[in-house]
C-alpha positions in Angstrom: -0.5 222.0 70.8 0.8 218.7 69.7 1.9 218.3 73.4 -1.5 218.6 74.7 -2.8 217.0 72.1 -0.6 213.8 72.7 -1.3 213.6 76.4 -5.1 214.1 75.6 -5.0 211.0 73.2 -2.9 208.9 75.9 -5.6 209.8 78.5 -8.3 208.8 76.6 -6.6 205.3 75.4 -6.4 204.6 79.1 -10.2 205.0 79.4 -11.8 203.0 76.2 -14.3 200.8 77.8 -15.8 203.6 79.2 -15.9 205.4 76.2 -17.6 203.0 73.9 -20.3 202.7 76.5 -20.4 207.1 76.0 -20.7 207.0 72.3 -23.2 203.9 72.7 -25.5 206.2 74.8 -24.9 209.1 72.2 -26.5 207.1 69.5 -29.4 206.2 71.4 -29.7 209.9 72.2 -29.4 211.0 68.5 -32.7 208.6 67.8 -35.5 211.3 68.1 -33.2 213.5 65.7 -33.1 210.5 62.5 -37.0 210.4 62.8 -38.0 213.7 63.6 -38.4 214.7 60.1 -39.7 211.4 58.6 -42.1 211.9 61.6 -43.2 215.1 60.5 -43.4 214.7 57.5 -45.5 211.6 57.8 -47.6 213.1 60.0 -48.5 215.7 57.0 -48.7 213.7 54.2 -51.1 210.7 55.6 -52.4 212.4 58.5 -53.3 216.0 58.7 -53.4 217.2 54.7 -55.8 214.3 54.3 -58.1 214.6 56.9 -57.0 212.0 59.2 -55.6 213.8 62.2 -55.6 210.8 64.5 -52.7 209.1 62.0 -50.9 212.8 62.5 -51.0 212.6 66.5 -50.2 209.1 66.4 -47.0 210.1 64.5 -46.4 212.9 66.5 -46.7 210.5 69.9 -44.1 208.4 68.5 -42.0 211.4 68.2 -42.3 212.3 71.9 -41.8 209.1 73.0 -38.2 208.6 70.9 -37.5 212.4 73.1 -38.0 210.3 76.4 -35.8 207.6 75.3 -32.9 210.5 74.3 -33.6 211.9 77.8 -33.0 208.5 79.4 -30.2 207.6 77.2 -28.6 211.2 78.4 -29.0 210.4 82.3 -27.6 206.9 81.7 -24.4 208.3 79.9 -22.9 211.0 82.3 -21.6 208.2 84.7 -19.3 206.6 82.4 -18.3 210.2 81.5 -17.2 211.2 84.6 -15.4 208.0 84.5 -13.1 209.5 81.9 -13.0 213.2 83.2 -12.0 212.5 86.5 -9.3 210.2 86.6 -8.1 212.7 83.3 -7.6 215.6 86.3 -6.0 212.9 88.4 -3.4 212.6 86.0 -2.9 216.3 85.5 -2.4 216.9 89.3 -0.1 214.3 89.5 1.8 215.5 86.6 2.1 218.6 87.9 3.1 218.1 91.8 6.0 215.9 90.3 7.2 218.6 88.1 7.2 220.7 90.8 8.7 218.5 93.4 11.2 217.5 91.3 12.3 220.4 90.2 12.3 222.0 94.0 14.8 219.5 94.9 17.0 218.7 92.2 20.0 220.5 93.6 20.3 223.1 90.4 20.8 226.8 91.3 17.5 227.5 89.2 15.7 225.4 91.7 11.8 226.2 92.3 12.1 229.2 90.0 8.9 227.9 88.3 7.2 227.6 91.4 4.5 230.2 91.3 3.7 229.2 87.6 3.4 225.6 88.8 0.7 227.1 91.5 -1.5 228.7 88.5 -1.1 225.7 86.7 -2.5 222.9 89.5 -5.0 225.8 91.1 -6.6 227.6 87.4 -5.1 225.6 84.4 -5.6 221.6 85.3 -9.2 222.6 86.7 -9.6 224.6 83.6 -8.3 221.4 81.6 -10.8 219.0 83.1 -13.7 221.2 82.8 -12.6 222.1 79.1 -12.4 218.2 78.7 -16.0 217.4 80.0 -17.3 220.1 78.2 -15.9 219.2 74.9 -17.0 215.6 75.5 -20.2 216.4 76.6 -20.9 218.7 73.8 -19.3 217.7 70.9 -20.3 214.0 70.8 -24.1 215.0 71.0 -23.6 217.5 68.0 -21.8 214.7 66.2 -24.6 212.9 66.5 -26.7 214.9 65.8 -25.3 216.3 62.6 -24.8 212.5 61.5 -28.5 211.5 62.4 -29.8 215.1 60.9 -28.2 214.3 57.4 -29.1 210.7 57.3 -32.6 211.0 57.9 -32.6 214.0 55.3 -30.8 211.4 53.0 -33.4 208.4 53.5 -36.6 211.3 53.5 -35.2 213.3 50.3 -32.3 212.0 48.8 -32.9 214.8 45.9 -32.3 217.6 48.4 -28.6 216.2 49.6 -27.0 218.0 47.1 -28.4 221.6 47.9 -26.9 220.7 51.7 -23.8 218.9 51.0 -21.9 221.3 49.2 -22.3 224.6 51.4 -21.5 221.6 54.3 -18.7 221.1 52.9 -17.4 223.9 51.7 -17.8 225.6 55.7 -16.2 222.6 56.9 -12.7 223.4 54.3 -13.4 226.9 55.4 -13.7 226.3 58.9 -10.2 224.4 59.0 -7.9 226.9 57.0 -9.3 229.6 59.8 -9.1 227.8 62.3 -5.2 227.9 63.3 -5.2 231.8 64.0 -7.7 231.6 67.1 -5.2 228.6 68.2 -2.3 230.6 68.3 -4.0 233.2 70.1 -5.6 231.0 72.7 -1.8 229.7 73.3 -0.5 234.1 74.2 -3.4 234.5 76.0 -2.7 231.2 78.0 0.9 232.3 78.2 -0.5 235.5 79.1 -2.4 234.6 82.5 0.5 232.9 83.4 3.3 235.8 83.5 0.3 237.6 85.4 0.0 235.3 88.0 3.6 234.9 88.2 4.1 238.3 88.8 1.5 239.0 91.1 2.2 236.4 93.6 6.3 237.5 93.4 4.9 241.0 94.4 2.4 239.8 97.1 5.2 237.8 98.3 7.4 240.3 98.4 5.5 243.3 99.7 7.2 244.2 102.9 10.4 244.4 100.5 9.0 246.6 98.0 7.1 249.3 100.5 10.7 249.1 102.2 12.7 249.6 99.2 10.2 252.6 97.9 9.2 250.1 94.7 5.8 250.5 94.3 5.6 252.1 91.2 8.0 249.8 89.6 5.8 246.8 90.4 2.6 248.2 90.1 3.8 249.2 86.5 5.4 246.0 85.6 1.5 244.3 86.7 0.0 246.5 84.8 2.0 245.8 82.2 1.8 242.2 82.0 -2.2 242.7 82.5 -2.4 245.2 79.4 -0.6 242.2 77.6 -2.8 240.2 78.6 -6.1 242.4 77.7 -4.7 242.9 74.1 -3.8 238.5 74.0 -7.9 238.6 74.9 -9.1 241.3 72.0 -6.8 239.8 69.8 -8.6 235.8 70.1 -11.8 237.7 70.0 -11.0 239.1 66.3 -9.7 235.8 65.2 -12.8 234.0 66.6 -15.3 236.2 64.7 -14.7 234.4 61.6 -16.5 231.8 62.5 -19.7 233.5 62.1 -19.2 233.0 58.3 -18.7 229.1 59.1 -22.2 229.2 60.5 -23.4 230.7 57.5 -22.4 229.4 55.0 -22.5 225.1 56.8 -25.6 225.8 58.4 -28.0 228.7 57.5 -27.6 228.7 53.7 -28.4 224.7 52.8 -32.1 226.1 54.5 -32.5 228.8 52.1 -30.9 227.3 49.4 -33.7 224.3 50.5 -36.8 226.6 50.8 -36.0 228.5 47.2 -36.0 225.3 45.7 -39.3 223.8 47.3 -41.6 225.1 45.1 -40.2 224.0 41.6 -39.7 220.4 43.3 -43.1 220.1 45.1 -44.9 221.6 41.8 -42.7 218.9 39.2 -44.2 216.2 42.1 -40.5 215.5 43.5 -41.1 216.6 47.0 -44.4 216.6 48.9 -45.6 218.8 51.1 -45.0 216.9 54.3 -41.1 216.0 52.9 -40.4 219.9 52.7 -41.5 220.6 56.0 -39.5 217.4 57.0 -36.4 218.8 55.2 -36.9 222.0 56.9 -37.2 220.3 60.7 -34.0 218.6 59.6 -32.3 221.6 58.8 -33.3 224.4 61.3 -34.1 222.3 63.9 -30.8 220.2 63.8 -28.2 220.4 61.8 -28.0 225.0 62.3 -28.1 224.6 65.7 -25.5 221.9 65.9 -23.0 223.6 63.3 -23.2 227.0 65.3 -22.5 225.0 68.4 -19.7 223.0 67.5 -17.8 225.7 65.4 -18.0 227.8 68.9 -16.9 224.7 70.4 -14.1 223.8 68.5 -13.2 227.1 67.6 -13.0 228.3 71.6 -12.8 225.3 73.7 -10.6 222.8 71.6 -8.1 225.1 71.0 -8.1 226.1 74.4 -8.4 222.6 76.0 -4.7 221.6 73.3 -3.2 224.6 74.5 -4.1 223.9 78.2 -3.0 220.3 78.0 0.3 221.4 76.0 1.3 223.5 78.9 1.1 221.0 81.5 2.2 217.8 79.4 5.5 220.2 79.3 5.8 220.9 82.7 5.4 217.2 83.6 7.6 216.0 80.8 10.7 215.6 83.2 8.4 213.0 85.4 10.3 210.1 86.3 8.0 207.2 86.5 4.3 208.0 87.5 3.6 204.7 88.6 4.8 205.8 91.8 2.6 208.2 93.9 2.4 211.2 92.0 5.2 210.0 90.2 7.7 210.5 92.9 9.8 207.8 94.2 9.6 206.3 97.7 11.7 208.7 99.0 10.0 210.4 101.6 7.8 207.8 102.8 10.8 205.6 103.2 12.5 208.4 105.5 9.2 209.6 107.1 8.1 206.0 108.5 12.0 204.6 109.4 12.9 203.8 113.0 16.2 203.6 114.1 16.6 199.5 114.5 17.7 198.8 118.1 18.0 194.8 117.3 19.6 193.1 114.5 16.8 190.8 112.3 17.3 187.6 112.2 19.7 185.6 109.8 17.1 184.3 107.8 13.5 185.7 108.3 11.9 183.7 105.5 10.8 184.6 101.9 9.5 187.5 100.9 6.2 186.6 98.4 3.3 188.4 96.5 0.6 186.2 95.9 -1.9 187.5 93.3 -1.2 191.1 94.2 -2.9 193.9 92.1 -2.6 197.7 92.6 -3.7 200.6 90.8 -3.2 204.7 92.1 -7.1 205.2 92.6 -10.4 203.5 91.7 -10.9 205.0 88.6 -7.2 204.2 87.4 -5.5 201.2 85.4 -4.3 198.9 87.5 -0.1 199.5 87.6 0.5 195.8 88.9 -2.0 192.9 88.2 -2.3 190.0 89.7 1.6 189.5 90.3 2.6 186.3 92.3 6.5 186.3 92.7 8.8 184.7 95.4 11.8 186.7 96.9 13.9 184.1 98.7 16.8 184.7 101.3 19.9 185.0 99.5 18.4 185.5 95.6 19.6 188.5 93.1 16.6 189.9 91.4 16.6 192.6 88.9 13.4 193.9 87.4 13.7 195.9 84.4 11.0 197.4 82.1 10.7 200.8 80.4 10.5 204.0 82.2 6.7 204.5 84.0 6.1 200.5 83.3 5.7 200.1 87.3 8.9 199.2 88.4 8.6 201.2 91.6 5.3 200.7 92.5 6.7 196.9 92.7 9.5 198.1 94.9 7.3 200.1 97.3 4.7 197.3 97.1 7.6 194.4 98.3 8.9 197.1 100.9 5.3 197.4 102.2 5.1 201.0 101.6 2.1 200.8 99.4 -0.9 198.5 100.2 -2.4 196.0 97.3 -5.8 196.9 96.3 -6.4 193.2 95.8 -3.8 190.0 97.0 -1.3 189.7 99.8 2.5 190.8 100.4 3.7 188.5 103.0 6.9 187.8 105.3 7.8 184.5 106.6 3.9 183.2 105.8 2.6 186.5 107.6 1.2 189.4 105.7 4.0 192.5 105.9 0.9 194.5 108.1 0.6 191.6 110.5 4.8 192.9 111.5 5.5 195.5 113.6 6.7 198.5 111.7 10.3 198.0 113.7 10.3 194.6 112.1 9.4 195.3 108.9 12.1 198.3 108.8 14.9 196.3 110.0 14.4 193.7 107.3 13.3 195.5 104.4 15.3 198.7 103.5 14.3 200.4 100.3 17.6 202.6 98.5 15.9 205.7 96.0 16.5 207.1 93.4 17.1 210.3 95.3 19.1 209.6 98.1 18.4 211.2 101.5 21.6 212.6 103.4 21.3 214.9 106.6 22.9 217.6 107.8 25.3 215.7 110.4 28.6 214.5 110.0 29.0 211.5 107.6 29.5 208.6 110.8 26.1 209.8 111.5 24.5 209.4 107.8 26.8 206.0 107.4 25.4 204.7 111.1 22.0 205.5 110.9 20.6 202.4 110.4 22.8 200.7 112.8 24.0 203.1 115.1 26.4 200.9 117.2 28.5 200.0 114.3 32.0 198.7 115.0 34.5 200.8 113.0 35.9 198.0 110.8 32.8 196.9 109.8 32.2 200.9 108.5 35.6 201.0 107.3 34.2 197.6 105.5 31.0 198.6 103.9 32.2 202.4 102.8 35.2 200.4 101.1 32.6 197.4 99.5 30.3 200.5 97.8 33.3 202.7 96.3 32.3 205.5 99.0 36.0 205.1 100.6 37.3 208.1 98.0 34.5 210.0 98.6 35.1 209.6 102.7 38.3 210.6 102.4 37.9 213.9 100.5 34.8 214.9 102.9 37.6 214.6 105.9 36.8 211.6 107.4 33.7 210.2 109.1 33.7 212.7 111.8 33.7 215.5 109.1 30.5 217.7 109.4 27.9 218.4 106.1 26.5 221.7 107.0 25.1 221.2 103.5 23.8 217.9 101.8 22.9 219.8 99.1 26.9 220.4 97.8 26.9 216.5 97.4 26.3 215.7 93.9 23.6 213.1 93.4 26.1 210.7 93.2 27.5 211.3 96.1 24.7 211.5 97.8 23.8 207.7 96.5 26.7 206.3 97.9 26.4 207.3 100.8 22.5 205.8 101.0 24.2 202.6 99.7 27.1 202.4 102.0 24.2 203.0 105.0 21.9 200.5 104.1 24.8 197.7 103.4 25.2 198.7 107.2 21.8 198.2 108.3 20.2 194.9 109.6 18.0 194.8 106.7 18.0 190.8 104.6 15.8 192.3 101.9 17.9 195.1 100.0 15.5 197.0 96.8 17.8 198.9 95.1 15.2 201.3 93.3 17.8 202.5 90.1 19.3 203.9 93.6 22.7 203.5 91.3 21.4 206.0 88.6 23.9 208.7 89.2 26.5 206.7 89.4 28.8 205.2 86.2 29.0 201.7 85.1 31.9 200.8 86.8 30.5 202.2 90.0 27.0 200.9 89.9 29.1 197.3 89.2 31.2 197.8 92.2 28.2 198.8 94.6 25.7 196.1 93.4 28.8 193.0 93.9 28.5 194.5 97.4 24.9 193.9 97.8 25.1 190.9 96.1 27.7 189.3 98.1 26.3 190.3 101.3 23.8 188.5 103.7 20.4 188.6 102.1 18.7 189.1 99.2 19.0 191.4 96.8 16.6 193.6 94.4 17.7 196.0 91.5 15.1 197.9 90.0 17.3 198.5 86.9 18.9 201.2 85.8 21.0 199.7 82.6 21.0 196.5 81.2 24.2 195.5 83.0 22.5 195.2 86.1 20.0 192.5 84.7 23.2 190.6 83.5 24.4 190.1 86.9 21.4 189.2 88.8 20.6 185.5 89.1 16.7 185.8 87.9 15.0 188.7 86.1 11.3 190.1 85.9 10.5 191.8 83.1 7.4 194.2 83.2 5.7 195.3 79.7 2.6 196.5 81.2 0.5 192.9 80.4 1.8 190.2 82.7 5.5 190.2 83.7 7.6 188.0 82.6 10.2 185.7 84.5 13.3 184.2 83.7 17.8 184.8 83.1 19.2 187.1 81.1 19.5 184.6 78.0 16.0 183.0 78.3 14.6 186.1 78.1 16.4 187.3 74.7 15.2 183.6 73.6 11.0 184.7 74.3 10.7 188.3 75.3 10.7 190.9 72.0 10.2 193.9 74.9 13.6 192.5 76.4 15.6 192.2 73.1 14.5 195.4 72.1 15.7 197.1 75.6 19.0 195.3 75.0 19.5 196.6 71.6 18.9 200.4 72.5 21.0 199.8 75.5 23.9 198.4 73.3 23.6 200.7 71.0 23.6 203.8 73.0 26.7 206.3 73.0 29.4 205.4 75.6 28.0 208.6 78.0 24.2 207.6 77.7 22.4 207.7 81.4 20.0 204.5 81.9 17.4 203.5 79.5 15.1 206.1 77.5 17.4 209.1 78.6 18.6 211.8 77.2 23.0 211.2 76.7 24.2 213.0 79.6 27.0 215.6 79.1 30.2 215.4 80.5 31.5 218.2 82.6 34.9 219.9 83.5 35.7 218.9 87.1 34.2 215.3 87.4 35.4 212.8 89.8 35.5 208.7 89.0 32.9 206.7 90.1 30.3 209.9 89.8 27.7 210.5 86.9 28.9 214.1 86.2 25.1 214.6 84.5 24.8 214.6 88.7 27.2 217.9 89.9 25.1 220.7 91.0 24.1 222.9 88.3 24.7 220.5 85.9 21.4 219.4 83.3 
């Protein structure tokens, strides 16, 4: 539950302005409720009990016209909170697909296991999360409010009655929070439950050719029915643990009113209380503050719980997300492939700079901004590396420079033309973009190494696999005419130097390394980005360890304000984000990954050059 509850609080920091503008609304809509009983009791005392009934209706007309104001405050407020509900789900979905993704193709033999429970969780659980979410929003901060405005006004009315409401308050309120953990554990089987039904209900649909064939029915049907029974008796058992709530509601809400109406008559007759205050008192009580106790201990007694346990599942399945500044928090992977033409013409020696002017992008209209208002200058020949903690944005900036994502606001532009103003053959002959996740085909390596240039003389392959450190790995495949039947037997390291020995081939100027030396070790990811750096062009390292900011000529730094130029020692000298990523880098044991990782483990069978955290099967 802390997981959900941490990714709950994150979501909601994201979404402030909007709401302070909710609980802005909320107290105009909990007006009516702190004058209700002065109202009333006003009305009583110098209107009605006196004769003077006009006074009373007058009252009673202010009354109705505070309810109009609460009804237009309530229509005013349910904009801004969709503006924190909805880009909430975003971020679940986006979570989620990652996860998924991710785990689908990261080469382990355990791959896509989880993929039916990753189905119930996008289709029933983030749905469930966002509606849990609005609901608890658009509930609980109206019986806050009122609850706050009910006992104020019965403060300011009849101070001398706070006492008899107080103490049972408080006392339900203790009560209410040692019972409450029970019906939390519950909600979490029952969540846990649904799942293991799903999952086995979609293996069986699935697979229902194979089980009819295979004379299996009853063994299915039975292991269904028993993970439905389970999850009938997760259901009775939350419904026990939630009854003792009604005890909460009796003893916070229903017994201040009695203990309030036994004492009336002793206060009204020793002239402490009038007539109009104790009918005041009582509006305050039954109509209010009851009514709003039995709500939110249902509330937060059924959809809390379930909303933390909700959340918790899913911040779990996304926590292996790589950055999700990148569309759904996948790197540029596919759209690189998906939109790349083979180049038929070599770009020219020096196409010009590469600049953003004033560029801003955010994933959606309702979400933070990721970049804003950048202005950089890439020029022909120059070694940046941009560094930043994991999810700061990194590559959204790479896709942004490579054209693959569009700015919301400012201009990415190419020799003084914006990057859409080029043909897409253009722009993919001078821009090539090397992920995290390398993309090899089934072919034989000459024809992974010459893809992007296909008529590649053989010393200048012989050249660019011996530049990158891919000459061993050549070698032990059988040669460039050797066939991969199989991509997926290449380690991820492997597989990146391969991706880097192709695009040092290509007619690309701008090379954007996007930590597309992650699997690889130090001395490896040194060797491959002196390559790059030596070679025609410029060069861009989305950094994966600190060395690779050492190297480059300039670096950016992104802390998620306003990034900051400058080299490697002026940025120790004025950026504490920098010094600090530094430090943990130095610090970090000799077989650490990049930065914020988890130490890799080092494996039997490892070859130089290669992360072994990146042989298949490995963690």
């Amino acid at each position: 539950m802390r997981a959900g509850g941490g990714l709950l609080v994150r979501a909601l920091r994201e979404r402030r302005a909007a709401l302070r503008r909710v609980l802005g609304w909320s107290v105009a809509e909990g007006v009516p409720t702190l004058l209700s009983g002065a109202l009333l009791a006003a009305a009583l005392d110098r209107g009605f009990l006196v004769g003077r009934p006009g006074v009373g209706f007058v009252l009673l007309g202010v009354l109705a016209l505070a309810m109009l104001i609460r009804a237009a405050a309530t229509y005013a407020m349910f904009p801004h909170l969709a503006d924190v509900v909805e880009p909430f789900r975003d971020t679940l979905v986006r979570r989620v697909v990652t996860s998924a993704v991710l785990d689908a193709t990261s080469g382990r033999p355990d791959a896509g296991r989880d993929a039916d429970a990753a189905v119930a969780r996008l289709t029933e659980q983030v749905e469930s999360c966002r509606n849990l979410a609005a609901s608890l929003l658009r509930t609980l901060r109206r019986l806050g409010v009122t609850i706050v405005a009910a006992l104020l006004g019965l403060a300011l009315l009849t101070p001398v009655l706070l006492p008899l409401v107080l103490i049972p308050l408080a006392l339900a309120a203790w009560l209410f929070v040692r019972l409450l953990p029970p019906p939390a554990r519950r909600r979490r089987a029952l969540v846990l439950a649904d799942e293991r039904v799903a999952v086995r209900t979609v293996h069986a649909v699935a697979g229902l050719r194979d089980v009819v064939a295979c004379g299996a029915q009853e063994r299915v049907a039975a292991e269904i029915g028993a993970a439905a029974d389970a999850q009938a008796h997760a259901t009775r058992l939350l419904a026990r643990a939630s009854s003792a709530r009604l005890l909460v509601v009796a003893l916070g809400g229903r017994l201040p009113l009695v203990a309030v109406l036994i004492a009336a008559p002793w206060l009204v007759r020793d002239g402490m209380l009038s007539t109009g205050e104790v009918a005041g008192a009582a509006l305050y009580l039954a109509r209010h503050l009851e009514p709003a106790v039995r709500a939110a201990t249902a509330t937060v007694d059924g959809a809390l719980p379930a909303l933390l346990v909700v959340a918790g599942r899913l911040a779990q399945a996304g926590a292996a997300a790589p950055d999700p500044a990148t569309p759904g928090g996948a790197t540029p992977d596919t759209a690189v492939h998906a939109r790349l033409p083979t180049p038929t013409t070599r770009s020219a020696a020096d196409p010009g700079p590469l600049v953003l002017d004033r560029v801003t992008f955010a994933y959606g209209p309702f979400a933070e901004p990721v970049v804003r208002d950048l202005s950089m200058t890439v020029d022909v020949g120059s070694h940046l590396a941009v560094v930043g903690p994991g999810g700061i944005g990194k590559s959204t900036l790479a896709a942004l420079l490579a054209g693959l994502l569009t700015p919301d606001q400012g201009t990415v532009s190419l020799a003084g033309r914006p990057l859409a103003a080029h043909p897409e053959a253009t722009l993919r002959n001078t821009i090539a973009v090397v992920p995290q996740e390398a993309y090899v085909f089934a072919g034989s390596v000459h024809e992974n190494l010459s893809y992007l240039d296909p008529d590649v003389a053989r010393a200048d392959l012989d050249r660019a696999v011996r530049l990158v450190g891919a000459a061993e790995l050549v070698a032990r495949l059988g040669g460039y005419e050797a066939h991969l039947a199989d991509p997926g037997t290449l380690s991820a390291g492997e597989r990146q130097l391969i991706a880097l020995a192709r695009t040092y081939l290509s007619p690309a100027r701008f090379v954007i390394l996007d930590e597309a030396t992650c699997h690889l070790d130090p001395p490896a990811e040194a060797l491959a980005e002196a390559a790059f750096a030596t070679r025609a062009g410029a060069l861009v390292v989305i950094a994966h360890r600190i060395d690779s900011a050492r190297r480059a000529d300039r670096i950016l730094l992104m802390d998620g304000n306003r990034p900051i130029p400058g080299t490697h020692h002026e940025l120790l000298a004025r950026a504490p984000l920098y010094r600090d990523l530094v430090g943990a880098w130095e610090h970090r044991p000799a077989d650490a990954g990049g930065w914020f990782e988890k130490p890799t483990r080092i494996t039997e069978g490892a070859r130089p050059g290669v992360s072994p955290r990146t042989r298949p099967g490995s963690p």
